[in-house]
C-alpha positions, 0 to 999 in steps of 0.5 A, spaced: 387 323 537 382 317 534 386 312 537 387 316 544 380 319 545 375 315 540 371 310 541 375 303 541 373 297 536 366 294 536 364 299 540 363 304 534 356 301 532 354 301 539 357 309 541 358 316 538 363 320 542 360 327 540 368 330 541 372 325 538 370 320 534 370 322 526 365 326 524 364 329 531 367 336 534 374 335 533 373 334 526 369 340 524 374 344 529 379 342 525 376 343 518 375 350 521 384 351 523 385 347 517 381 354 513 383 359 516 390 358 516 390 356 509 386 361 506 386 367 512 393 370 508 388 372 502 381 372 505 383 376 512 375 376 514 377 368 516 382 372 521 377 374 525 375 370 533 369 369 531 368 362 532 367 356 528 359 357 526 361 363 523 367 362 521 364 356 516 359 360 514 364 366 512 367 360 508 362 358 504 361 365 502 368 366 500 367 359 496 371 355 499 367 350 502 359 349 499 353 352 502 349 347 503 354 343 506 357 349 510 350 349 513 349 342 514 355 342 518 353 348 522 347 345 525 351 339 526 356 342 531 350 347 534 347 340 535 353 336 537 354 342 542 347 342 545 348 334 546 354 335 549 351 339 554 345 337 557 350 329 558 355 333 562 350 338 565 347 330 567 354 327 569 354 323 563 359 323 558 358 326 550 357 319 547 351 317 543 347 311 539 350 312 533 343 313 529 342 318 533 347 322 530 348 319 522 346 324 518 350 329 523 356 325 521 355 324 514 355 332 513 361 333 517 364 327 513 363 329 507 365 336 508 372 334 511 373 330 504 370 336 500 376 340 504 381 334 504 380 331 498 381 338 494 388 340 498 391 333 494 389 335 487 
C-alpha cells in the first residue's frame, strides 16, 4: 500500500500523507482490525461498530495495548482526521510537513511495534 499510496522517495522529508504514509491513518486502522480480529473471539466488547477511537480505548482496557500509549494514538488519529478534513474541505490533499506531525507518528509507530512486535514472540 506504501508503495501504492505513499509518498514516494526524497519526498518523505518534505511531505506527510496523513492516510498512507507510515504512521498515518491507515496504520492506526489496521492495528484496530488487526485487534479486533485477533482477540474479539475472547473479549466480544471488541466486536462491536464502535469505531477506532473506542475500540483502542477498549483495548487498552482489556490490556492488550498500553494505556498510555493507546491514548497517544487516539489523539493522533482525532488529529490526523481533523487535518485530514479542514485540507479537503480547502481542495487540498492530506499531506503535511512532516514536523508537523512526529510526535503523532512516533505514537502510531510505537504502537504498531508494541502490537506487531508481541505477535512474533
Amino acid at each position: 500500500m506504501v508503495d501504492a499510496h505513499g509518498t514516494k522517495g526524497d519526498q518523505r522529508e518534505r511531505v506527510f500523507d496523513l492516510k498512507h504514509d507510515p504512521g498515518g491513518l491507515v496504520d492506526v486502522e489496521f492495528v484496530v482490525q488487526y485487534l479486533v480480529l485477533g482477540y474479539s473471539h475472547r473479549h466480544a466488547e471488541l466486536t462491536g461498530n464502535l469505531g477506532n477511537i473506542a475500540l483502542l480505548k477498549i483495548a487498552a482496557g482489556l490490556g492488550l495495548i498500553p494505556e498510555g500509549l493507546a491514548e497517544e494514538v487516539r489523539n493522533a488519529y482525532r488529529d490526523y482526521r481533523r487535518m485530514q478534513h479542514a485540507l479537503r474541505l480547502n481542495g487540498a490533499r492530506p499531506r503535511v510537513a512532516p514536523e508537523l506531525v512526529q510526535q503523532r507518528v512516533d505514537a502510531v509507530r510505537a504502537l504498531w511495534r508494541v502490537v506487531f512486535d508481541a505477535g512474533q514472540r
